[in-house]
N, CA, C and O atoms as a Tinker XYZ file with bonds, in Angstrom:
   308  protein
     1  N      6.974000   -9.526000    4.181000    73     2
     2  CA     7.366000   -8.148000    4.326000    64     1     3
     3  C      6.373000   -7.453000    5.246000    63     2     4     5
     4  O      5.282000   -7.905000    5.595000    81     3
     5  N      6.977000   -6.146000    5.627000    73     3     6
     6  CA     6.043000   -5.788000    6.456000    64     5     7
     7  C      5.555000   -4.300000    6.431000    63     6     8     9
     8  O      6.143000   -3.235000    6.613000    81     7
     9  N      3.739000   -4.758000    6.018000    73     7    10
    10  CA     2.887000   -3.712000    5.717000    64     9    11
    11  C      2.174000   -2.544000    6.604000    63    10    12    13
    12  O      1.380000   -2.708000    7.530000    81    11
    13  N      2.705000   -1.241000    6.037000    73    11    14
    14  CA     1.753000   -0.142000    7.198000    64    13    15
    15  C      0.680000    0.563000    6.184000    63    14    16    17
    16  O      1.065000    0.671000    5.020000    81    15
    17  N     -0.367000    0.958000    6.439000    73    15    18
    18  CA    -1.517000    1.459000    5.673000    64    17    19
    19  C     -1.478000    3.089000    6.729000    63    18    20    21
    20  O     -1.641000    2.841000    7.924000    81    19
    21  N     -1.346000    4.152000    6.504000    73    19    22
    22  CA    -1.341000    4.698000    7.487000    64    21    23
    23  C     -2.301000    6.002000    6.512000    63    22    24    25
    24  O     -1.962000    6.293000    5.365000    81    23
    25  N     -3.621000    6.729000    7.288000    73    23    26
    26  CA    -3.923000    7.983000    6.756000    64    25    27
    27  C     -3.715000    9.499000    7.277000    63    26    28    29
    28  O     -2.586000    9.555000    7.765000    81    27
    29  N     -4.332000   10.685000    7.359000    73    27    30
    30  CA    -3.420000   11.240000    8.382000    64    29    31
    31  C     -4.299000   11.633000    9.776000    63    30    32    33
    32  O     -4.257000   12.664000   10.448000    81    31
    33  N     -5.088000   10.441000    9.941000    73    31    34
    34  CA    -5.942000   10.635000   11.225000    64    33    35
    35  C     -5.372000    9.593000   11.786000    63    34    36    37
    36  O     -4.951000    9.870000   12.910000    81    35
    37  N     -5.134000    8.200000   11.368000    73    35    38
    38  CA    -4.973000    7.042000   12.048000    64    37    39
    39  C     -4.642000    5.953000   10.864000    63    38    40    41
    40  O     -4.813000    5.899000    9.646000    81    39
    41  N     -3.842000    4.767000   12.303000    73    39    42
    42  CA    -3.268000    4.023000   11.334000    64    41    43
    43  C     -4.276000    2.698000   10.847000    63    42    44    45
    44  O     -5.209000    2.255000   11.515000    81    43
    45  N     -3.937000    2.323000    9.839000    73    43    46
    46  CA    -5.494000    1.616000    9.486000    64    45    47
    47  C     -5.212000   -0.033000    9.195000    63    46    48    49
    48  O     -6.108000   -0.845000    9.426000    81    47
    49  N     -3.712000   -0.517000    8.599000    73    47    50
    50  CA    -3.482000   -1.669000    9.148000    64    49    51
    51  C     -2.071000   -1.864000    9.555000    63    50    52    53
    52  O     -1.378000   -1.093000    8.892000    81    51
    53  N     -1.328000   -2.603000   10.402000    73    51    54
    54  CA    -0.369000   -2.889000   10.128000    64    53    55
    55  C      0.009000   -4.754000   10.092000    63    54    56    57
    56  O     -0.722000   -5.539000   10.696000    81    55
    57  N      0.937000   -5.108000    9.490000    73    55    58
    58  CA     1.244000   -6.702000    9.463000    64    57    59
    59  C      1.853000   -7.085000    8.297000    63    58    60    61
    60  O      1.722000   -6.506000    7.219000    81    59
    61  N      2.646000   -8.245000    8.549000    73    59    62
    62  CA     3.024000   -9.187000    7.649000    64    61    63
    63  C      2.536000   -9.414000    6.155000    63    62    64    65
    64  O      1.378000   -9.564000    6.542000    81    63
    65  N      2.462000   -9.516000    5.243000    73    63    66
    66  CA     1.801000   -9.867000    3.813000    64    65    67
    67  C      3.128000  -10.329000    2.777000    63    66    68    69
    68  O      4.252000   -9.833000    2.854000    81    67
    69  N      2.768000  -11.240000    1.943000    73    67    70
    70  CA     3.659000  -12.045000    0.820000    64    69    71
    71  C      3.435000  -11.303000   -0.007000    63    70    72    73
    72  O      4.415000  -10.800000   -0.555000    81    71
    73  N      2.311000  -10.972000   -0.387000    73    71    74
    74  CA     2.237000   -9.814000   -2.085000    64    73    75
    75  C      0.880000   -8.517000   -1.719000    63    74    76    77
    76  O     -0.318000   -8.747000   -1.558000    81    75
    77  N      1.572000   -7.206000   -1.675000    73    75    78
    78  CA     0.788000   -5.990000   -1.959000    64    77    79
    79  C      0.365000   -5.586000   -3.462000    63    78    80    81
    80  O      1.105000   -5.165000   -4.351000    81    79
    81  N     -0.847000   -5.797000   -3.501000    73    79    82
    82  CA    -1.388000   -5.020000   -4.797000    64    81    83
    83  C     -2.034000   -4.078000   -4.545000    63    82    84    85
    84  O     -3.103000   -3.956000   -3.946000    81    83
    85  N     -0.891000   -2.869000   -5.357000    73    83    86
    86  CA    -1.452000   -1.336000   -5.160000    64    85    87
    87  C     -2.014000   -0.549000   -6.819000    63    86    88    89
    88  O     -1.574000   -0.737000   -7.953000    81    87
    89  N     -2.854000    0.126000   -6.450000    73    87    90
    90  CA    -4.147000    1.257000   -8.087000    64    89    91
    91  C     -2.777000    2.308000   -8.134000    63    90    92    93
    92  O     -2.807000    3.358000   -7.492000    81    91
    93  N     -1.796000    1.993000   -8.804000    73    91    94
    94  CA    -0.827000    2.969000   -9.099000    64    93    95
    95  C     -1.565000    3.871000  -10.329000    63    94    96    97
    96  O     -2.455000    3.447000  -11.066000    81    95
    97  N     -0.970000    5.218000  -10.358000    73    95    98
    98  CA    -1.909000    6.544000  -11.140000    64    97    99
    99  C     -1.976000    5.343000  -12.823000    63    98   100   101
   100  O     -3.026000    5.401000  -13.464000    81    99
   101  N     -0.954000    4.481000  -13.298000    73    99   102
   102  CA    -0.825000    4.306000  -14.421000    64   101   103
   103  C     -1.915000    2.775000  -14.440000    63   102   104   105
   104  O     -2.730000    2.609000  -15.348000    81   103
   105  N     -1.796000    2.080000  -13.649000    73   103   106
   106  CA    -2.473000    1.043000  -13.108000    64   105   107
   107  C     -2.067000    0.258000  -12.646000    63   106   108   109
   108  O     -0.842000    0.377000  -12.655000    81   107
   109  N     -2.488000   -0.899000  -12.013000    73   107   110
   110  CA    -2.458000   -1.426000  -11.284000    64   109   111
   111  C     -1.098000   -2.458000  -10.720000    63   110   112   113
   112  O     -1.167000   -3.463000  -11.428000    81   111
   113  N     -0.066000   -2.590000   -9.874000    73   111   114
   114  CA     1.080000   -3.239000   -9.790000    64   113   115
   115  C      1.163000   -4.025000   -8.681000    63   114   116   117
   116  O      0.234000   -3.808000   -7.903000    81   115
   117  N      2.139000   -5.082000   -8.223000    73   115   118
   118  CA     2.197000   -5.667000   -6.986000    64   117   119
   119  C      3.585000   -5.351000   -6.539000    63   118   120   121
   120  O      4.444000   -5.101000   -7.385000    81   119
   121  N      3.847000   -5.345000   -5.335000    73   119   122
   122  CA     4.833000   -5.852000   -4.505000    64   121   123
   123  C      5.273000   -7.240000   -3.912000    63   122   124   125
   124  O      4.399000   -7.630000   -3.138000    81   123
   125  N      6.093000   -7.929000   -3.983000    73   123   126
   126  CA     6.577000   -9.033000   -3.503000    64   125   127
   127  C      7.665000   -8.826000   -2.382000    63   126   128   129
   128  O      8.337000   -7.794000   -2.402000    81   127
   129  N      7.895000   -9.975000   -1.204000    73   127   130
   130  CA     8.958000   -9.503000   -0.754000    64   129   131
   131  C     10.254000   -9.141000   -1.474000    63   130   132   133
   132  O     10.144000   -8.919000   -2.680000    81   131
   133  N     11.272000   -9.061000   -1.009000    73   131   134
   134  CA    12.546000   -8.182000   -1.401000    64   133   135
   135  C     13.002000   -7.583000   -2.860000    63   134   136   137
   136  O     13.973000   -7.414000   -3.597000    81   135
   137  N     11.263000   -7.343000   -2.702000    73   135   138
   138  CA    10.917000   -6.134000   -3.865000    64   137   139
   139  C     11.906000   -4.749000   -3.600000    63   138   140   141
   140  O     12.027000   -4.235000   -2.488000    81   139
   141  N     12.636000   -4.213000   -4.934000    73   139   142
   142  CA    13.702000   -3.540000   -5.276000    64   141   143
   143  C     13.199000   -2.040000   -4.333000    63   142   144   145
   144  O     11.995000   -2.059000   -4.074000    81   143
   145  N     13.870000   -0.927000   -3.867000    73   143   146
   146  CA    13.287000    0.029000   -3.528000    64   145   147
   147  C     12.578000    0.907000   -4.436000    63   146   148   149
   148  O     12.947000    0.954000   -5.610000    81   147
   149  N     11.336000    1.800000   -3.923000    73   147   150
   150  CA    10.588000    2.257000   -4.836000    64   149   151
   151  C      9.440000    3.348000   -3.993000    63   150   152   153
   152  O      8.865000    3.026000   -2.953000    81   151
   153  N      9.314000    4.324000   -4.508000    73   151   154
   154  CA     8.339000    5.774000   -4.149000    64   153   155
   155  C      7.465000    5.708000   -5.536000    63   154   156   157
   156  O      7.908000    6.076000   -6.624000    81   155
   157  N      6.512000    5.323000   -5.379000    73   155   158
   158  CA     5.558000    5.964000   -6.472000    64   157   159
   159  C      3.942000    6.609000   -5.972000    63   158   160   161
   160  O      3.604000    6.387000   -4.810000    81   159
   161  N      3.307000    7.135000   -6.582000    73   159   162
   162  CA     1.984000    8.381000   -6.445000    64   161   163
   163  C      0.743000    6.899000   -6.431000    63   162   164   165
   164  O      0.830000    5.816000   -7.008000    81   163
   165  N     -0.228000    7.391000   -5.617000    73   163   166
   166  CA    -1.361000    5.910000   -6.001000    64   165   167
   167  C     -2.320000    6.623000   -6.318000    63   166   168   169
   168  O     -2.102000    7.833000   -6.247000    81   167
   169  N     -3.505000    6.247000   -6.709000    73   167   170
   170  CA    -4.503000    6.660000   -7.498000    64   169   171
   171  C     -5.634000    6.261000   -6.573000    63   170   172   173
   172  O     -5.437000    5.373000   -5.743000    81   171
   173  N     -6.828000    6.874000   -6.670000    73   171   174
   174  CA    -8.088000    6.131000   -5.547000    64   173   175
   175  C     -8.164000    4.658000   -6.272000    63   174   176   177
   176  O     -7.855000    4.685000   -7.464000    81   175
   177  N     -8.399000    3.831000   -5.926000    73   175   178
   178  CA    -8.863000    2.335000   -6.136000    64   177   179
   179  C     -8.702000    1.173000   -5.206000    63   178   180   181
   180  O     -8.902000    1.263000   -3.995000    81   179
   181  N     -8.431000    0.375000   -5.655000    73   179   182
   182  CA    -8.615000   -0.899000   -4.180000    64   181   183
   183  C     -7.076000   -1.527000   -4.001000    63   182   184   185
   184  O     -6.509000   -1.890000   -5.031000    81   183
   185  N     -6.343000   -1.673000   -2.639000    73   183   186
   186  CA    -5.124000   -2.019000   -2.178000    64   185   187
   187  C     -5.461000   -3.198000   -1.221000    63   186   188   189
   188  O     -6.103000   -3.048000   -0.182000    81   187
   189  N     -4.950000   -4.431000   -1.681000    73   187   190
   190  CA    -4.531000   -5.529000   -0.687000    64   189   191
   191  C     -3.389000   -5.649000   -0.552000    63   190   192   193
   192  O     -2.420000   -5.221000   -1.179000    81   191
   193  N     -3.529000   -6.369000    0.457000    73   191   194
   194  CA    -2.257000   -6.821000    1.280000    64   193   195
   195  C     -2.453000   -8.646000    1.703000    63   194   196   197
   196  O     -3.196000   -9.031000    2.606000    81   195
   197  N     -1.989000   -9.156000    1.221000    73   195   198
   198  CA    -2.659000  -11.080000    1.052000    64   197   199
   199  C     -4.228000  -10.689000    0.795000    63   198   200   201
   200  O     -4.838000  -10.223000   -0.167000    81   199
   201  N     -4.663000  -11.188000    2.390000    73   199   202
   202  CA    -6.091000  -11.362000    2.167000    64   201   203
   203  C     -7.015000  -10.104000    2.757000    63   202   204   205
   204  O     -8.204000  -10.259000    3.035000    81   203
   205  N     -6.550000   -9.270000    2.858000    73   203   206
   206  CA    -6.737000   -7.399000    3.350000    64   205   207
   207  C     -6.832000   -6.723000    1.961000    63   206   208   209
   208  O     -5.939000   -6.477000    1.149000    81   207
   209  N     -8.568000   -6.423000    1.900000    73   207   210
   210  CA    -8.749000   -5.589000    0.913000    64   209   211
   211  C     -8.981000   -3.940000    1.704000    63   210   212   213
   212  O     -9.300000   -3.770000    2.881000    81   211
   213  N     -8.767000   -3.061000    0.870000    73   211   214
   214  CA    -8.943000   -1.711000    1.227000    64   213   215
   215  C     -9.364000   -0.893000   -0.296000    63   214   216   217
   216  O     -8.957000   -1.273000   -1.394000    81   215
   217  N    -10.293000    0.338000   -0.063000    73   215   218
   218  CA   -10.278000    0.875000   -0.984000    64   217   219
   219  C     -9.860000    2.341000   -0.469000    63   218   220   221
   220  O    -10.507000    3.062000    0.291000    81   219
   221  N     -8.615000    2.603000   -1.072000    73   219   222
   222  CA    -8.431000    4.116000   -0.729000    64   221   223
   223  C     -8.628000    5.169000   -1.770000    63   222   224   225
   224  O     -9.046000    4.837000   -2.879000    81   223
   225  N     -8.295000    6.694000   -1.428000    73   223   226
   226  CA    -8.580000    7.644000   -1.418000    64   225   227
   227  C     -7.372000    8.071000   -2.512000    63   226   228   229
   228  O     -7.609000    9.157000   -3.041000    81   227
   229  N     -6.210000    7.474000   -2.923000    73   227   230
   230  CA    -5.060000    8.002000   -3.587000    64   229   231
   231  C     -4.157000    8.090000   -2.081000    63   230   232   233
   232  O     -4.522000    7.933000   -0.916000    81   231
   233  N     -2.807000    8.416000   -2.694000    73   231   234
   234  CA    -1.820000    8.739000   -1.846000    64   233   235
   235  C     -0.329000    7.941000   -2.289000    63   234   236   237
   236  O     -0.404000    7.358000   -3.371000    81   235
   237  N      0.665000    7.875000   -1.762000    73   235   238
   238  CA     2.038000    7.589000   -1.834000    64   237   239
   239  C      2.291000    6.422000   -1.006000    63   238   240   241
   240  O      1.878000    6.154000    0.122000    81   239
   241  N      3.319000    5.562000   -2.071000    73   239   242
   242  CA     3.923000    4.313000   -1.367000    64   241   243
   243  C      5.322000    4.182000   -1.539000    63   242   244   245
   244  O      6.007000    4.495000   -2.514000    81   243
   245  N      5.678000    3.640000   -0.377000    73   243   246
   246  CA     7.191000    3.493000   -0.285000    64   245   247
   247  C      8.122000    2.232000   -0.059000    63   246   248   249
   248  O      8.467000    2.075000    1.112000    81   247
   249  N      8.404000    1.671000   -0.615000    73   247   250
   250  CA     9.112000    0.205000   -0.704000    64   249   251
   251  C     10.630000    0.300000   -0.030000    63   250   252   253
   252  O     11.525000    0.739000   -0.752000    81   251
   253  N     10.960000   -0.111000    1.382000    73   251   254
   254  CA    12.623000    0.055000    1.475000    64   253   255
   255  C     12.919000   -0.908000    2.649000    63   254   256   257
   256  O     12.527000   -0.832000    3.814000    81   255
   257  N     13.918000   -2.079000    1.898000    73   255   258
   258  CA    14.133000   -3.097000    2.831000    64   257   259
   259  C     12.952000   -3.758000    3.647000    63   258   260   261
   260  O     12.663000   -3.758000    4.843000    81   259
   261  N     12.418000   -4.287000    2.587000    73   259   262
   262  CA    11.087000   -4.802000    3.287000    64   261   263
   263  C     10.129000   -4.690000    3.573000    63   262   264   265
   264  O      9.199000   -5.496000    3.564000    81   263
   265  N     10.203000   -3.255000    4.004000    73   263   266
   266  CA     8.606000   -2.877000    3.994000    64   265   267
   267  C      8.006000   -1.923000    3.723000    63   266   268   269
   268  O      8.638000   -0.876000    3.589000    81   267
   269  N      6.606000   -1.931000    3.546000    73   267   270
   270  CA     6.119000   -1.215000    2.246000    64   269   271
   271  C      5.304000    0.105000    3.379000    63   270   272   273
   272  O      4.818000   -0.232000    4.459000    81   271
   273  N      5.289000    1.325000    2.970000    73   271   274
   274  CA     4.719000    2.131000    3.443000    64   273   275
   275  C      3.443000    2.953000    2.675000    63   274   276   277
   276  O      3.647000    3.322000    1.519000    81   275
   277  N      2.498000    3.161000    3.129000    73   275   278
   278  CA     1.270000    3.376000    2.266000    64   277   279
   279  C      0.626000    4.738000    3.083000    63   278   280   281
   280  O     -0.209000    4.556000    3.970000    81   279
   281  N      0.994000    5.857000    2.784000    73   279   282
   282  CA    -0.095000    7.148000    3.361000    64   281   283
   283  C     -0.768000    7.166000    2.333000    63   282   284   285
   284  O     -0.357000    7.420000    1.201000    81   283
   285  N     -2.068000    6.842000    2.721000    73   283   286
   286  CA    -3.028000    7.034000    1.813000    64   285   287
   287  C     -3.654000    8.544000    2.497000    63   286   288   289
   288  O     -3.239000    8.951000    3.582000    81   287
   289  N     -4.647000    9.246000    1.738000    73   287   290
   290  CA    -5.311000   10.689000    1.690000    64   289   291
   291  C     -6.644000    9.815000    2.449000    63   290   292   293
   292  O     -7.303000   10.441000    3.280000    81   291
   293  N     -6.970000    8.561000    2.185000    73   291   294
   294  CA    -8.253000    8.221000    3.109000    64   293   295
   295  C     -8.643000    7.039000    2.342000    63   294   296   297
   296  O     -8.412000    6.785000    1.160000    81   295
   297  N     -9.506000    6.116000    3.541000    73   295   298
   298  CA    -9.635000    4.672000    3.169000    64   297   299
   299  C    -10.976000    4.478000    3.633000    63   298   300   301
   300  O    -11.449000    5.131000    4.563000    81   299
   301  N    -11.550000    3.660000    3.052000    73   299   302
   302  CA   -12.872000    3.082000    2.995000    64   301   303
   303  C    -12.645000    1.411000    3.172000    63   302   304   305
   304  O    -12.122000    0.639000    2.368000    81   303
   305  N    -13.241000    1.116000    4.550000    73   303   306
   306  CA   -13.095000   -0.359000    4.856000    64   305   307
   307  C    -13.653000   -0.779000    3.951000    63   306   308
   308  O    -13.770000   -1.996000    3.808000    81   307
């Protein structure tokens, strides 16, 4: 599937990945490909993407036909 990390200065990754694990507000969940559609709120904590760790700031993700959309509020390589 295909992953965008985006904050609102710049975009921070984009690419391919088999499983996203995102710090959802309740805790912690993954994405797989032709994972069902889905909008949920994220919480600050740590987001990979395969082998792409990130620790962000909180923010919103969006799951639709494939690929996953991530505005995070801000990320820490």
């Amino acid at each position: 599937m295909f992953v965008e990390i985006i904050t609102p200065d710049r975009k921070v990754y984009s690419g391919e990945a088999s499983v996203v694990t995102l710090p959802g507000v309740d805790g912690s969940f993954q994405v797989l490909n032709s994972h069902a559609a889905l909008v949920s709120t994220l919480a600050k904590g740590e987001l990979s993407a395969d082998k792409e760790t990130f620790q962000i700031e909180g923010g919103v993700v969006e799951v639709l036909n494939n690929r996953v959309l991530i505005l995070a509020e801000g990320v820490n390589e």
